[in-house]
N, C-alpha and C positions, 0 to 999 in steps of 0.2 A: 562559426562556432562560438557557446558562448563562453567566456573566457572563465580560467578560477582563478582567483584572486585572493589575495591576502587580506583582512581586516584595515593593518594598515595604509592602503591602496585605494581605500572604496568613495576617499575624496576625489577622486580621479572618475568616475565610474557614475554618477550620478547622473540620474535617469535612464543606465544602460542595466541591463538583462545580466548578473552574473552569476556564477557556483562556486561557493565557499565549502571548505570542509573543516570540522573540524571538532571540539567536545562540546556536552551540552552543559554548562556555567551555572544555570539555574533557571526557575521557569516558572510563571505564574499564569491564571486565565483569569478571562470572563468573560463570560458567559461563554458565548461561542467564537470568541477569539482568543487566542494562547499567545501569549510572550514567550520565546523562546532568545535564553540568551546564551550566545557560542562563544566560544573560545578557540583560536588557535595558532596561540604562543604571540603574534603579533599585536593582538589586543583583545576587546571584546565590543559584542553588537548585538542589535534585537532583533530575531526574526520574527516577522508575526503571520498570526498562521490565524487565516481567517475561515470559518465552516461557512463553504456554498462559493470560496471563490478557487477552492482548491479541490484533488480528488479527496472521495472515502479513504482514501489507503494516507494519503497524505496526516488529514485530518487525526488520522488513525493513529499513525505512528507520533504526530505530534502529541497526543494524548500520553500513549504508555513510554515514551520514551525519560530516563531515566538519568537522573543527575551523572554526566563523566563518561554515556553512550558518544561513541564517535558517529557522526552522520555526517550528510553532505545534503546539501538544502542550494535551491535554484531561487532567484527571484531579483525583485527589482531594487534598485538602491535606490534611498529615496532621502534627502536631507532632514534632518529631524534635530534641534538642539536639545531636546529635553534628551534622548537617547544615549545609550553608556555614550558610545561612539562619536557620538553628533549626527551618526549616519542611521537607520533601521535597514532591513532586507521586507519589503512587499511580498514573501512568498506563495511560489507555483508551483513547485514540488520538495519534496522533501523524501530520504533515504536513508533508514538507521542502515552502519556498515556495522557495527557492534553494540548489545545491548549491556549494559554495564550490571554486575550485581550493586546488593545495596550499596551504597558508598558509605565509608565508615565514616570520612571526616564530616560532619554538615555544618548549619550555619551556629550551632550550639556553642556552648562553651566547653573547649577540650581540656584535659591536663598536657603539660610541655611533657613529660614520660610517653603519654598517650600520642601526641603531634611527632615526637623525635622517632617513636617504633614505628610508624606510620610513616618515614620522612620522605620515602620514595613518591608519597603521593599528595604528603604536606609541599613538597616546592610547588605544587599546581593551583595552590590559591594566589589570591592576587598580591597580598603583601608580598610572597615569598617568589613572586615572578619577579617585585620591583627588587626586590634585595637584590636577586641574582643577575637581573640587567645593568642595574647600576655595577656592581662587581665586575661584570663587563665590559663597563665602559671604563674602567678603572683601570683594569687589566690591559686595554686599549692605550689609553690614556700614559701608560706606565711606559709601554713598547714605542709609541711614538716621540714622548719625550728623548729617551736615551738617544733613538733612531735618528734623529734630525739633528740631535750635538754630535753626531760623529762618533758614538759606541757601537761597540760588535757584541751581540751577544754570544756572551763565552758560555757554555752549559758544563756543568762540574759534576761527578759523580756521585751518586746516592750515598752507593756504599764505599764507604772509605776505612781505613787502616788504621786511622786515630782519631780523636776527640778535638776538637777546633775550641770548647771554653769551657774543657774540666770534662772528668767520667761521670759524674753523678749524673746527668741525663742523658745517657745513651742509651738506645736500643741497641741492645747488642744477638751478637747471633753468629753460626757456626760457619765457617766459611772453608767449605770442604777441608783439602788438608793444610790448610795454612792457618789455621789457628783460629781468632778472633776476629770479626768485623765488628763496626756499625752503621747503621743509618745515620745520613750526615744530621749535624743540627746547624750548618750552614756551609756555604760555597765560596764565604769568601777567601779562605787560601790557599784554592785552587785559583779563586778570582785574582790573585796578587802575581800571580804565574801569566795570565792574561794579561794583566797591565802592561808588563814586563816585555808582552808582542807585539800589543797592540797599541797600547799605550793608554785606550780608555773602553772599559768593558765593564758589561752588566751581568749578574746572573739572575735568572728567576726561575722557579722552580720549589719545587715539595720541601720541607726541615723537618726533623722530627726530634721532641723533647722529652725526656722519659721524667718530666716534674710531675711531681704528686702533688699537684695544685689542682684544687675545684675552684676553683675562682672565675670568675665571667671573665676573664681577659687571657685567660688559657686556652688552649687545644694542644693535644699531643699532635696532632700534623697539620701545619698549616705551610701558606705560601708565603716565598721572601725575594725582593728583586735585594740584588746587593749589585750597587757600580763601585769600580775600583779604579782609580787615577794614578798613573805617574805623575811625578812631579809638582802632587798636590800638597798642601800642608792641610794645618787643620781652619784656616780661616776659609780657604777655597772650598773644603769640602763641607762646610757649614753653609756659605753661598749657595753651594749645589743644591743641597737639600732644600733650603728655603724657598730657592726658584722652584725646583721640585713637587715641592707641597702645593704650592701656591698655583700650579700648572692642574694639581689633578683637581683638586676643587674645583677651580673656578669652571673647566671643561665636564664636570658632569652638572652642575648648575646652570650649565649653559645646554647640554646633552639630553640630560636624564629631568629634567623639572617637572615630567607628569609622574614619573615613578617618585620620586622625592614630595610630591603632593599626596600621593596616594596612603606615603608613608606618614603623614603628616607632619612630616620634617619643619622644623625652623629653619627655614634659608636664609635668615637675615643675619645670623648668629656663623655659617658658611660664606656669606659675602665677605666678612671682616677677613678672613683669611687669606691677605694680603701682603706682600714684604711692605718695609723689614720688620723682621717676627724680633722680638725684643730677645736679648741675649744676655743670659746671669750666670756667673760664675757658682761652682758647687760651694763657694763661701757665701755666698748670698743667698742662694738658697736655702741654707742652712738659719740665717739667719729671719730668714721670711718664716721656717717652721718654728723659730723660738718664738718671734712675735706671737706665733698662734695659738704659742702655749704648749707647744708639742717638747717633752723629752728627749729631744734628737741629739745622739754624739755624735764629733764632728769625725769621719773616716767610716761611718758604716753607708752602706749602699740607699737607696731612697728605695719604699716598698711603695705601694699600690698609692696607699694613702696619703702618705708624704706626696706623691706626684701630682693628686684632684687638687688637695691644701697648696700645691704649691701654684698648680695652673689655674685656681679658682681668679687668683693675681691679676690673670690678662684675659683679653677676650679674644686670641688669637694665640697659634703656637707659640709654646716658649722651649729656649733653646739653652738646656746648659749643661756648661763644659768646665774641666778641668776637672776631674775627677779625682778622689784617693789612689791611687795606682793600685795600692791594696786589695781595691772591690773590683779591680779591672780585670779585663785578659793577660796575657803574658805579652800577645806582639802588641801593645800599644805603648806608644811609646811615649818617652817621661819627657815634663815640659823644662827645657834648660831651665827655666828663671826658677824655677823649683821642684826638686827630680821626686819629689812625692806627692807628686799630681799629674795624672797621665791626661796628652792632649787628647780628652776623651768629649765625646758630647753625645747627647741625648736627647731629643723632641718630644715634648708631654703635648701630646693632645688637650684643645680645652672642653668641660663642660665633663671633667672626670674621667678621661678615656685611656690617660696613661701613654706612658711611651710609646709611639709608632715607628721612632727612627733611634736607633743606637750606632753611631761611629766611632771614628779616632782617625788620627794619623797612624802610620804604621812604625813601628821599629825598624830603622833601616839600617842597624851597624850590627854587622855580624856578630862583634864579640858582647855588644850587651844582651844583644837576641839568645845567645848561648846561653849567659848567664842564670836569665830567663828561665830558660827551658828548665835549667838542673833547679831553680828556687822554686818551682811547681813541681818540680817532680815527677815532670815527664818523659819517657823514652826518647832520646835523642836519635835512635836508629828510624824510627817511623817519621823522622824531621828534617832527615838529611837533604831530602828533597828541595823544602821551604829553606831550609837555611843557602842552598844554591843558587839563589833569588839575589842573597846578600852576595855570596860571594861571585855572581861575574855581572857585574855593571848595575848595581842596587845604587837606588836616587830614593828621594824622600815621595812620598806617596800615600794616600790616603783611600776611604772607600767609608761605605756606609749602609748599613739594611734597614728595608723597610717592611713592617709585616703588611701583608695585604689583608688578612681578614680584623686585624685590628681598624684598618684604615676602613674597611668597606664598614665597620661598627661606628666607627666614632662620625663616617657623611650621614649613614643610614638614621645615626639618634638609637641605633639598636642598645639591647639591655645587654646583651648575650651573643659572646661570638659566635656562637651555636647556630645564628639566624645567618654568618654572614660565609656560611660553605656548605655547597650542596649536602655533603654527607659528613657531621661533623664526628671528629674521632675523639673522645676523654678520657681521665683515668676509668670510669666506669660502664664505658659504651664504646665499643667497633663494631656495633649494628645500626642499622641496614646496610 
């Protein structure tokens, strides 16, 4: 029988008789031979379809057959370096299983409104294959790391009872007869509850942010792994991250280098992203924006900008910590040597990409935790829970999140998170 094979596979297969299936990619002729190029999902190849070595019907369908028709084609594998592949298909038969109507997307110049209404069938070109592979390998990449240190992954609920960094971005919604819910905007204090078991847990999974931000480094739902350690502080869980980092690069660089070519990516600009990532204090940084001429007071938070001006400095992540306690969360906790700086840290991407990683140490003494809660002005009844943490056998501990579609933008060189999630969601779009 003769075998179907994958695209990927067909180094294997040379000089043997196979059956591929799968779309048609695009197609040109001459005279009386057709190039036909397939796709399916594992790469792409040429079939060529020659008149007088094939049937009429063959010939036939190779003719009308139509950009995004699924078919299944027999023939020979035959080495070829000029070919997408390396490889071509010598075809002997050929079979449309579906004829496609017109296809809207072609090789033209679309508008991004026009590509994003279309997205269901925008991820089937080739850019948007490598975005979502490499995202894959990322994702991989993410699961494996934690998995070989000795983490469990702990999964946290969606929808939760309270706001984990303030109401202003909640999706909120009716939750039969008990009142109020929302869509989490992260898992890590649930993850702090996992520490606590386990001793070192990860969560990853969907967040959702109800910010009225159009900005390219937004999405109202994206993905977030957050680990959480006992008995970390903030220098260990800084190491973490930096090993962290330094782990997912280098394995899709090593992984994904045809998608990353495809993409036209600068890999040499991804090689530098090695330990140790330089480390600056949120007074240095401060000072790095006044060099620049920037009007920056010292105690407000860094926006978009302040972040490119501040990472423009290295050519690899930068890490910095100590923050206003002010612009912080409530559970983070304030550094002895100065209690109006929480041991907080943050990862800026270089090359303009903004934060990918935001942590801290956690608040581990009950009664400042309390104090906390009442100076936000949060319901203490929805916290009794988290505050149970502190009260039977609470240690110092730390954890940190990471956005994935940030990360999949800033390996990808992407402009726009939009490119870095199959179906991306904004203030102005939940379609398709």
């Amino acid at each position: 029988m003769r075998p179907t094979v994958y695209i990927k596979d067909l180094k294997n297969y040379t000089g043997k008789e196979v059956t591929l299936k799968g779309w048609l990619y695009n197609k040109r002729s001459s005279g009386k031979i057709k190039f036909l190029i397939l796709r399916d999902g594992t790469g792409y190849t040429q079939c060529v379809v020659v008149k007088g070595n094939v049937s009429e019907e063959t010939f036939e369908n190779a003719d009308k057959i139509t950009q995004e028709s699924s078919f299944e084609i027999t023939g020979t594998v035959k080495e070829e370096p000029r070919a997408v592949s390396g490889y071509e298909i010598d075809t002997k038969s050929l079979s449309i299983i579906s004829l496609a109507n017109e296809y809207p997307i072609t090789p033209k110049e679309h508008g991004v409104e026009f590509l994003i209404d279309h997205r269901h069938l925008w991820i089937r070109s080739r850019r948007q294959v490598a975005i979502l592979k490499i995202r894959h390998r990322i994702v991989k990449a993410i699961r494996d790391f934690f998995d070989e240190r000795g983490f469990t992954l702990f999964d946290p609920p969606i929808i939760t009872p309270n706001a984990c960094e303030g109401t202003s971005t909640l999706f909120e919604m009716d939750y039969f007869d008990l009142g109020k819910a929302y869509l989490t905007q992260s898992g890590q204090l649930y993850g702090e509850s996992g520490a606590m078991a386990f001793g070192k847990i990860y969560t990853f999974g969907p967040t959702f942010r109800a910010e009225k931000s159009k900005t390219r480094r937004h999405l109202t739902e994206f993905w977030m792994v957050e680990p959480e350690m006992a008995f970390y502080d903030l220098d260990d869980n800084m190491d973490l991250a930096e090993e962290f980092l330094e782990y997912i690069v280098q394995t899709v660089l090593k992984d994904r280098a045809e998608e990353l070519k495809e993409l036209q990516r600068d890999t040499s600009k991804l090689e530098k992203v090695k330990r140790p990532f330089p480390r600056i204090s949120y007074d240095e940084a401060v000072e790095i924006l006044k060099k620049k001429g920037v009007d920056f007071q010292w105690g407000n938070d860094l926006g978009g900008t302040d972040e490119t001006l501040i990472s423009e400095e290295f050519d690899k992540p930068v890490m910095v910590h100590r923050y206003p306690a002010e612009v912080k969360a409530f559970y983070m906790k304030r550094d002895p040597a100065n209690p109006k700086l929480a041991l907080a840290v943050d990862i800026l991407a270089p090359e303009g990409y903004g934060e990918i990683i935001g942590g801290s140490q956690r608040e581990d003494d009950l009664n400042l935790l309390l104090s906390r809660i009442k100076e936000h002005n949060l319901p203490q009844d929805f916290f009794e829970w988290y505050l149970d943490l502190r009260r039977y056998g609470s240690v110092p501990h730390s954890g940190f999140g990471l956005g994935l579609e940030r990360t999949v933008s800033w390996i990808c060189g992407l402009e726009h998170l939009r490119e870095a999630i199959p179906f991306p969601r904004m203030i102005y779009r939940n379609t398709p």
